[in-house]
ZAMARGU-4260 file (C-alpha; in steps of 0.2 Angstrom, whole numbers, plus 5000, padded with zeros to 4 digits):
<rodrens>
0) 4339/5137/4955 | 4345/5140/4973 | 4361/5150/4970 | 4371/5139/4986 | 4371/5126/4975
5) 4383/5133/4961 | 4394/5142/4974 | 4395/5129/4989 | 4406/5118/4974 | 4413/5132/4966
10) 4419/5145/4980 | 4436/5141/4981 | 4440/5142/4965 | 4432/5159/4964 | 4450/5163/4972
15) 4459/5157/4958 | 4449/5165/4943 | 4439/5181/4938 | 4425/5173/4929 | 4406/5180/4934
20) 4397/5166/4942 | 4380/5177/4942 | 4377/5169/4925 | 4379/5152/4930 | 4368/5157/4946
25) 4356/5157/4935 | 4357/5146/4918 | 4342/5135/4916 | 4355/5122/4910 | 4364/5118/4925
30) 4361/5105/4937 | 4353/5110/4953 | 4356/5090/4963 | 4370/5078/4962 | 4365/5063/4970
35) 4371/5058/4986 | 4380/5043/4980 | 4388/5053/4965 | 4395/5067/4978 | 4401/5055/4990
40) 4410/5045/4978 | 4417/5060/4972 | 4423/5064/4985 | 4431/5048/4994 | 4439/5047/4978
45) 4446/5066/4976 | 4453/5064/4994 | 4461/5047/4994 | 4469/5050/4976 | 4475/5066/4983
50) 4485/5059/4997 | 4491/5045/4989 | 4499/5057/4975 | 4503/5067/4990 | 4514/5052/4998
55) 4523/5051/4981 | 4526/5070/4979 | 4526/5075/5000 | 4523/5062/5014 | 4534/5048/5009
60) 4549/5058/5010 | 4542/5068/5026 | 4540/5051/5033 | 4555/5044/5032 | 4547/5026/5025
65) 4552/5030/5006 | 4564/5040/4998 | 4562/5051/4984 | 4577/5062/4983 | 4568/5076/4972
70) 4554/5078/4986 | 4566/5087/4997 | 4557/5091/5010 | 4544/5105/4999 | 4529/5107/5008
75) 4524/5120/4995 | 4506/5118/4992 | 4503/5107/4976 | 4486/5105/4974 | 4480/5099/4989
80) 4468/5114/4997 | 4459/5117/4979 | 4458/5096/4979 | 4449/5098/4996 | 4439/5112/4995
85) 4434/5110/4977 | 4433/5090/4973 | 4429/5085/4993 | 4421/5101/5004 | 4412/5105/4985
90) 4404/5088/4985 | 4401/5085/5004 | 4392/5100/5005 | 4381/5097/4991 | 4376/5083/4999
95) 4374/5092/5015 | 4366/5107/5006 | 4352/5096/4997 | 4348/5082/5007 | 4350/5087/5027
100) 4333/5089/5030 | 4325/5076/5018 | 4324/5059/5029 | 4327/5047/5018 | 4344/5050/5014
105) 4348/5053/5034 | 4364/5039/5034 | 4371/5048/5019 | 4370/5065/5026 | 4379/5056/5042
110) 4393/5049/5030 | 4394/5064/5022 | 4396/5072/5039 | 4410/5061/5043 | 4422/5064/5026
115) 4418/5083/5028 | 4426/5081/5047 | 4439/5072/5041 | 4445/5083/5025 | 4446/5097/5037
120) 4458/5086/5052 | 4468/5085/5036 | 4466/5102/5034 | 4471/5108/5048 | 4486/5096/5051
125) 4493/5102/5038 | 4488/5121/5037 | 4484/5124/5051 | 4471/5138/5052 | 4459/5136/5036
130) 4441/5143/5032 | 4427/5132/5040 | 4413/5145/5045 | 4414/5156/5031 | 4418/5143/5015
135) 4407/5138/5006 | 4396/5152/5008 | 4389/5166/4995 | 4389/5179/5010 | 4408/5179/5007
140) 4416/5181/4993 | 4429/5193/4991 | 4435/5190/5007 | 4435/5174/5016 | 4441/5173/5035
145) 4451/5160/5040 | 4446/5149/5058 | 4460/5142/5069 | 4468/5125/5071 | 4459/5122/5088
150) 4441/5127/5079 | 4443/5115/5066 | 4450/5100/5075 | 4433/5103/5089 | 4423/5106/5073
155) 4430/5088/5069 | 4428/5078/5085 | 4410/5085/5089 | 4406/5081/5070 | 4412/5064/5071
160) 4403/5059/5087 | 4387/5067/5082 | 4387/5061/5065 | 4389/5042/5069 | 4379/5042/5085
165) 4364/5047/5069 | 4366/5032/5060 | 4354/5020/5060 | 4359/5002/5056 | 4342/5000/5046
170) 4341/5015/5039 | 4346/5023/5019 | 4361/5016/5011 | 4374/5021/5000 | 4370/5013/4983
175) 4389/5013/4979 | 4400/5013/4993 | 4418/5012/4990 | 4424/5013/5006 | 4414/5000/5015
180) 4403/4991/5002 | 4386/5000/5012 | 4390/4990/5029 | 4382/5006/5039 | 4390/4998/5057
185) 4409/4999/5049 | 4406/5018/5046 | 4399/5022/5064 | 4416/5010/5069 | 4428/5023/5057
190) 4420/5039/5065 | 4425/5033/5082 | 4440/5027/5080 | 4446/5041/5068 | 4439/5051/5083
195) 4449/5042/5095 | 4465/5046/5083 | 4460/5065/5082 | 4459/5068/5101 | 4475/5058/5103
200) 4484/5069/5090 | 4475/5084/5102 | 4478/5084/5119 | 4493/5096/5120 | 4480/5111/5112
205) 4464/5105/5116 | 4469/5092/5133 | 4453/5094/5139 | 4441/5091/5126 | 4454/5076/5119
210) 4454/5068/5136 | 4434/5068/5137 | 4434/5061/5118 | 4446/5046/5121 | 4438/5040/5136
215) 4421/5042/5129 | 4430/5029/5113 | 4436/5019/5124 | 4420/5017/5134 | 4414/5008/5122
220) 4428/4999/5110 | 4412/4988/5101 | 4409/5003/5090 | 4425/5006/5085 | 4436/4995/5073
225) 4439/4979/5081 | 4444/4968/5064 | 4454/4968/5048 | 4436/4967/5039 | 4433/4982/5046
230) 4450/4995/5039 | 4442/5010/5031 | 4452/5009/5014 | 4445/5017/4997 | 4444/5002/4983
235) 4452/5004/4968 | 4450/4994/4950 | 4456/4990/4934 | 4445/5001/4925 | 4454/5018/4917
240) 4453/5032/4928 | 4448/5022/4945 | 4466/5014/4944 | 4477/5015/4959 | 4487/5032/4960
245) 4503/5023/4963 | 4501/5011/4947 | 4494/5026/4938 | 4511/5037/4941 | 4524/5022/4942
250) 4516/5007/4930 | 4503/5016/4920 | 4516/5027/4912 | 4530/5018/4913 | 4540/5033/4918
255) 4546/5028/4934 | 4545/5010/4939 | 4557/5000/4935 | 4569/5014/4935 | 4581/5015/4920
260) 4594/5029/4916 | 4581/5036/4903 | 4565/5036/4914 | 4558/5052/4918 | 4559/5052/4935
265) 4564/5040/4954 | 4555/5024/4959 | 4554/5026/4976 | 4567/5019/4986 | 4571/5011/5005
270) 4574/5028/5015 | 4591/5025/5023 | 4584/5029/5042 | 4571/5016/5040 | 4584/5004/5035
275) 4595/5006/5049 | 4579/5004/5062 | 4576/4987/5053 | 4594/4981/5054 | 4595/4988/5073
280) 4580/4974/5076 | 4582/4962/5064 | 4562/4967/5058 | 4556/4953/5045 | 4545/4968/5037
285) 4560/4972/5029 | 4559/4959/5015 | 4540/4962/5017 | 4539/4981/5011 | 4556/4980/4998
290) 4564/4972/4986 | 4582/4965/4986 | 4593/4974/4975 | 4598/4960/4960 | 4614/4954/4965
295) 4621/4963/4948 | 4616/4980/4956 | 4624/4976/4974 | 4634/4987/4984 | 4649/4977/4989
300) 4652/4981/5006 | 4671/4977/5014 | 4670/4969/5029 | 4680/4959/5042 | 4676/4941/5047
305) 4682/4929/5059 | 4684/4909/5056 | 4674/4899/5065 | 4689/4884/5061 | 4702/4894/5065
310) 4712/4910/5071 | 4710/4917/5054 | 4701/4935/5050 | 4698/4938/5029 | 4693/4955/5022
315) 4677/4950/5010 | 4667/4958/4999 | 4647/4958/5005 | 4633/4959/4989 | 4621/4970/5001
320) 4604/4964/4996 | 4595/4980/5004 | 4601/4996/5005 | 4591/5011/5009 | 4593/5029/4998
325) 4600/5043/5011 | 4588/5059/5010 | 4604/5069/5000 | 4621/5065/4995 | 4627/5084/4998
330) 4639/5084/5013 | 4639/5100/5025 | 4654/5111/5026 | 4655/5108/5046 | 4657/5089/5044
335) 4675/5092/5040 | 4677/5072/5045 | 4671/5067/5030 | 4682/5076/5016 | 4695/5065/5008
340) 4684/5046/5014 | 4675/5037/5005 | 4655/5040/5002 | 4650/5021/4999 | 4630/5023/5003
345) 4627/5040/4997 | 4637/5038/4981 | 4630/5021/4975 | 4623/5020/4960 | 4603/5022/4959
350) 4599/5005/4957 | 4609/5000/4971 | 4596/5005/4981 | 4580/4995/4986 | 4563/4996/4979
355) 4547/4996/4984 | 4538/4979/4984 | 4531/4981/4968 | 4514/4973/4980 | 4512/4992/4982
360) 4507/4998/4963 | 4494/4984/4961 | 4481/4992/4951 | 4467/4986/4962 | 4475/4987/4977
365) 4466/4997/4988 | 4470/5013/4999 | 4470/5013/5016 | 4463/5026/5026 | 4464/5020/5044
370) 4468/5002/5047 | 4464/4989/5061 | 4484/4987/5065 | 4481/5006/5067 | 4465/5005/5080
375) 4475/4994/5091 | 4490/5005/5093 | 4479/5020/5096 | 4472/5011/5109 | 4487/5005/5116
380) 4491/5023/5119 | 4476/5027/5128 | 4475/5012/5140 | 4495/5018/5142 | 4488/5035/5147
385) 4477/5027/5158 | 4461/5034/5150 | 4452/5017/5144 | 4452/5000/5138 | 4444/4984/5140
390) 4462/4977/5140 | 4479/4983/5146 | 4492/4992/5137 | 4503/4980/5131 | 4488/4967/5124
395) 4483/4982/5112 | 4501/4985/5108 | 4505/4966/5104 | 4488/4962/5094 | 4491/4978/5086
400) 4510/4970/5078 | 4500/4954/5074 | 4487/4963/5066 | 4504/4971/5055 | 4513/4958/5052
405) 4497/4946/5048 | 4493/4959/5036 | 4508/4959/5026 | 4508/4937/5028 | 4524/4936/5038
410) 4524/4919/5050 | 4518/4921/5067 | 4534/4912/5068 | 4546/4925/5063 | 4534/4937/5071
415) 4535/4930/5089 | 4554/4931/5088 | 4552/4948/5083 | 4542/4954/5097 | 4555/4943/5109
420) 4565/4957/5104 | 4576/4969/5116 | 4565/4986/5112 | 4549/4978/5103 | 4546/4969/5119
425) 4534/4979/5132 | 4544/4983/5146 | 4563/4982/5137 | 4575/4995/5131 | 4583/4992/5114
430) 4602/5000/5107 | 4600/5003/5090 | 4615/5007/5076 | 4619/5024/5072 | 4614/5030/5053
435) 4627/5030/5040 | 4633/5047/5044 | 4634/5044/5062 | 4621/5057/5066 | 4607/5050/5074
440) 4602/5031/5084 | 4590/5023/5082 | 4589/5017/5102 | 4572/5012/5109 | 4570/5020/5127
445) 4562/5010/5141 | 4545/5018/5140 | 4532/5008/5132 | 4523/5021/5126 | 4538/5027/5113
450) 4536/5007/5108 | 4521/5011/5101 | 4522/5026/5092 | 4537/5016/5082 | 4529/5002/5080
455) 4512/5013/5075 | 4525/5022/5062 | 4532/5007/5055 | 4512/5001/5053 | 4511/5017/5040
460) 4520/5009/5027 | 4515/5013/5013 | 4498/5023/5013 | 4502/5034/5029 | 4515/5046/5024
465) 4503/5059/5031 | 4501/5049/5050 | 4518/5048/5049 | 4524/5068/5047 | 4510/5073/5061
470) 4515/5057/5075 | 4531/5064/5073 | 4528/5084/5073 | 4516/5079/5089 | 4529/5065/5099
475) 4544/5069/5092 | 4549/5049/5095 | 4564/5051/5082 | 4580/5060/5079 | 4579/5062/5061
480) 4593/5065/5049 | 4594/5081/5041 | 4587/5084/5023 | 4604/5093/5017 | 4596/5098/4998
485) 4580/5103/5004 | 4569/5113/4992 | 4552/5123/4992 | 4553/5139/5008 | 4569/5131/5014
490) 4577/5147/5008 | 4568/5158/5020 | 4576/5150/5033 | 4593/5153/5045 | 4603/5137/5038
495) 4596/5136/5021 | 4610/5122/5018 | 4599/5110/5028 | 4583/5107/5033 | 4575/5097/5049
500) 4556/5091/5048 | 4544/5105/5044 | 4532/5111/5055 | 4517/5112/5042 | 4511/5117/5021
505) 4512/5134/5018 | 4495/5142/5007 | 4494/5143/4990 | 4498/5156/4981 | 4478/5159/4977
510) 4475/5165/4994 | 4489/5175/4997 | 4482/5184/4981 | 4467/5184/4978 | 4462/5181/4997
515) 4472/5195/5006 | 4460/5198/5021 | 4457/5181/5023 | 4478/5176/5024 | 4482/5190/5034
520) 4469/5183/5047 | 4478/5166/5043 | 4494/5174/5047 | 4485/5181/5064 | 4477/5164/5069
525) 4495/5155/5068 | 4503/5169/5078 | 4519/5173/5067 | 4526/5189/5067 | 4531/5186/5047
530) 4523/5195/5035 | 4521/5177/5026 | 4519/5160/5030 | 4536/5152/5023 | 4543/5147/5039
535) 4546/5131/5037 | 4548/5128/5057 | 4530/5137/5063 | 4522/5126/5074 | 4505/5120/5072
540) 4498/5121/5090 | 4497/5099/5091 | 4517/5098/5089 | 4528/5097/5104 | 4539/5113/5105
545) 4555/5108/5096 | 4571/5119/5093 | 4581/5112/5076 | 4599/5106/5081 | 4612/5115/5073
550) 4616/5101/5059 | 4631/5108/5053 | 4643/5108/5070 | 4638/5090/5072 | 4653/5077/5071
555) 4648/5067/5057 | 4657/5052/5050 | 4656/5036/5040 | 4647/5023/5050 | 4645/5008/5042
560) 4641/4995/5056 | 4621/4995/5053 | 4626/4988/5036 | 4642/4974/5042 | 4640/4957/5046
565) 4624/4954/5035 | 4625/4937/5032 | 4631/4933/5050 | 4647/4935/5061 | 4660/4922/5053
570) 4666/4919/5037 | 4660/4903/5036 | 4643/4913/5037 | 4648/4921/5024 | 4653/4905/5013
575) 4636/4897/5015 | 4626/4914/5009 | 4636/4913/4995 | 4632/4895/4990 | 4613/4899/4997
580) 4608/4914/4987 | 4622/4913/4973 | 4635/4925/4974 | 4652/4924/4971 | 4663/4922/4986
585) 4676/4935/4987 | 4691/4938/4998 | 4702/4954/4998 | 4714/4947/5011 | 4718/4935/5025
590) 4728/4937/5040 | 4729/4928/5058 | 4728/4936/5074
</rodrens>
């Protein structure tokens, strides 16, 4: 038996254990092939299931698109680089190891290719530096060194161009392909396209190489994704252990979803940001991605409305039939404003807060990994930077919100009124409401490229947690809120009371300990002077330089405008709503101007 075999699946573990692989080097009974087709599907499905549990346990909350309030903002390892480098790099490289040099299984090896240089973009946007040269490898053992972000995104883009320009569309298939059903053209069209999304997310470390990949992409936009037919997305099906993560963590076990005072854990909730960006512009994707709050559950909400008969103004109670979860109820001792008012969003009661379209834990349902809503956005950025594109700017950007909103079945309708919208439309600035603590706005500036970023954020719902943490680590296109319970290295830091977006994961404890050469050179590749990587603020070298603002002297106060006149601006409004959708009409007072 060759000995790569055994060690190119099993090295990184060797970091976690002491066990003597000499003996299994050499055990007659072990396996010396996986087929390509069982490694690959391994692998797909070790990485997709990973981030989608990763969304419920990181991204999601890092994102800002769901709420879980027990996430706070840990970006801890759990689980993720033993997932990669054990059930995805492991089974890549077996694929690589055994089959690179045999021509009939060429197409595999080039789709093996393109997972292994994808696993490591994720890699290294969360990391940052990470072993590429020396994994995998019996020459190192004890010690393995770590290569820098700017290696392994290169080691990423040249892979990807190389490995789809060597597919050939009449060549060896994938027997199973869970990704694209063996259709040979859709995986030369991902590889370019995830290329295209790489070099973008690149050209503040690497401006020159990213700059020579996107136009090489947009050069030639037919082998790219060009339809909804042709989203990379990892199937999913009713068959025990092939479920989809989010019904086998929120349906399967009936822990979480729908939440009741006894389940173990949170549903996850409308984030309270995202809620205030839909209500700024009136966004139908609102009723698309949640679900109202019963009426039984709603916050009733005071607010002030005129008549439309007369000089009147009544005080009425509003049933608010969305309300979005703030990241943390706690209060910081500098927003002296607040003591003594009321807290009426942060101090609801769980259920007051909306769910997730249940659409979301479907069992088949499938992941997706980079849609075609997605492909048009990135390339609305290019053509924006002038470096490409068969169309202009604002044709990639539009198509790109019908390819959204079509996905999700919304009426062109109702779309078209959106995009009419002061901010969504190209070339128009939009005012937004502040958040309910009066912290941050959610304006849209003038320049059309921030419009797409938003709009390529609000796309992310509910697969891209991970897209979501990096456009915003590299653009900075939000003012976030502060997390103001955060958990995980948030300690380490200067204001441990609060935390801004962190900068990246910090290593597992398995390196730091049984790798200490290796996460020394780690700590030298992301040129901190700690003796550890728990800053939560270090930089990956993509991210726009960015100093956190000093939360706790803001002026914070209640602001509850985002949420007032709900069901329009008189009471008369107000009247028919209550006929409409069946709530009780209810007036606290009456007075005339």
């Amino acid at each position: 038996m060759k000995a790569i075999y055994i060690f190119s699946f099993l090295l990184i573990l060797c970091w976690g254990c002491k066990r003597d692989f000499t003996s299994l080097n050499t055990d007659p009974t072990q396996f010396t092939k996986a087929t390509p087709e069982a490694s690959i599907l391994a692998a797909v499905k070790n990485l997709n299931t990973q981030m989608a549990n990763y969304n419920i346990s990181k991204y999601w909350d890092l994102s800002h698109l769901l709420c879980q309030q027990a996430n706070r903002y840990d970006v801890t390892d759990a689980g993720l680089w033993q997932t990669f480098y054990q059930g995805v790099l492991g089974n890549l490289n077996q694929v690589l190891l055994n089959y690179s040099n045999d021509s009939s299984f060429s197409n595999r090896v080039q789709i093996a290719r393109i997972l292994h240089a994808y696993t490591y973009f994720i890699l290294a946007s969360n990391f940052g530096p990470a072993p590429l040269k020396q994994a995998n490898n019996t020459q190192y053992l004890s010690s393995v060194m770590f290569d820098n972000e700017d290696t392994l995104y290169t080691y990423a883009l040249t892979t990807l161009k190389d490995a789809a320009s060597k597919i050939s569309l009449t060549g060896d298939k994938l027997t199973y392909d869970p990704v694209y059903n063996g259709n040979l053209q859709n995986w030369v069209k991902f590889a370019n396209t995830l290329r295209l999304k790489i070099a973008l997310q690149c050209q503040r470390n690497l401006p020159d190489l990213a700059r020579q990949q996107i136009q090489d992409v947009m050069a030639n936009e037919t082998a790219t994704i060009n339809s909804e037919a042709e989203t990379a997305k990892m199937n999913y099906e009713n068959i025990a252990g092939n479920e989809n993560p989010y019904y086998a963590k929120f349906i399967k076990t009936n822990s979480y979803y729908p939440y009741t005072p006894t389940a173990t854990g949170q549903a996850p909730k409308l984030s309270e940001f995202l809620l205030t960006f839909f209500r700024s512009y009136n966004d139908p994707r609102l009723q698309a991605y949640y679900d109202t709050v019963p009426m039984a559950n709603r916050l009733l909400l005071p607010d002030t409305l005129a008549s439309s008969m007369d000089d009147s103004l009544r005080i009425v109670l509003v049933p608010i039939p969305y309300l979005g979860q703030p990241k943390a109820p706690t209060k910081l001792i500098g927003w002296t404003a607040l003591a003594g008012a009321a807290d009426i969003v942060g101090s609801s009661n769980i259920n007051s807060y909306s769910n997730a379209n249940p659409v979301i834990y479907q069992v088949n349902r499938p992941f997706i990994m980079l849609s075609y809503a997605e492909a048009l956005f990135l390339k609305a950025e290019a053509a924006e930077l002038g470096l490409g594109g068969a169309m202009g700017a604002a044709q990639y950007y539009n198509a790109g919100i019908d390819a959204n909103f079509a996905y999700w079945g919304i009426s062109s309708t109702v779309r078209d009124a959106y995009k009419a919208t002061d901010g969504i439309k190209w070339g128009t600035a939009g005012i937004g409401f502040y958040n309910y603590l009066h912290l941050v706005k959610t304006d849209i500036p003038l320049t059309n490229i921030n419009k797409i970023w938003i709009q390529r954020w609000l796309n992310y719902f509910p697969d891209g947690g991970f897209d979501c943490w990096c456009l915003e680590r590299r653009t900075r296109v939000f003012n976030l809120p502060p997390h103001t319970n955060p958990g995980g290295n948030s300690s380490y830091s200067a204001n441990p009371t609060y935390s801004d977006v962190p900068g990246r994961t910090s290593y597992p404890t398995t390196v730091v300990n049984l790798n200490p050469a290796g996460y020394q050179s780690a700590l030298k590749e992301l040129g901190t002077s700690r003796v550890d990587d728990y800053d939560i603020y270090q930089q990956l070298h993509f991210a726009m330089p960015y100093t956190v603002p000093d939360w706790n002297s803001m002026p914070a106060m209640y602001d509850y405008q985002f949420l007032m006149k709900w069901y329009g601006n008189t009471f008369e409004d107000y009247v028919k709503a209550a006929a409409t959708q069946g709530f009780k009409v209810m007036i606290s007072s009456t007075y005339h101007k």
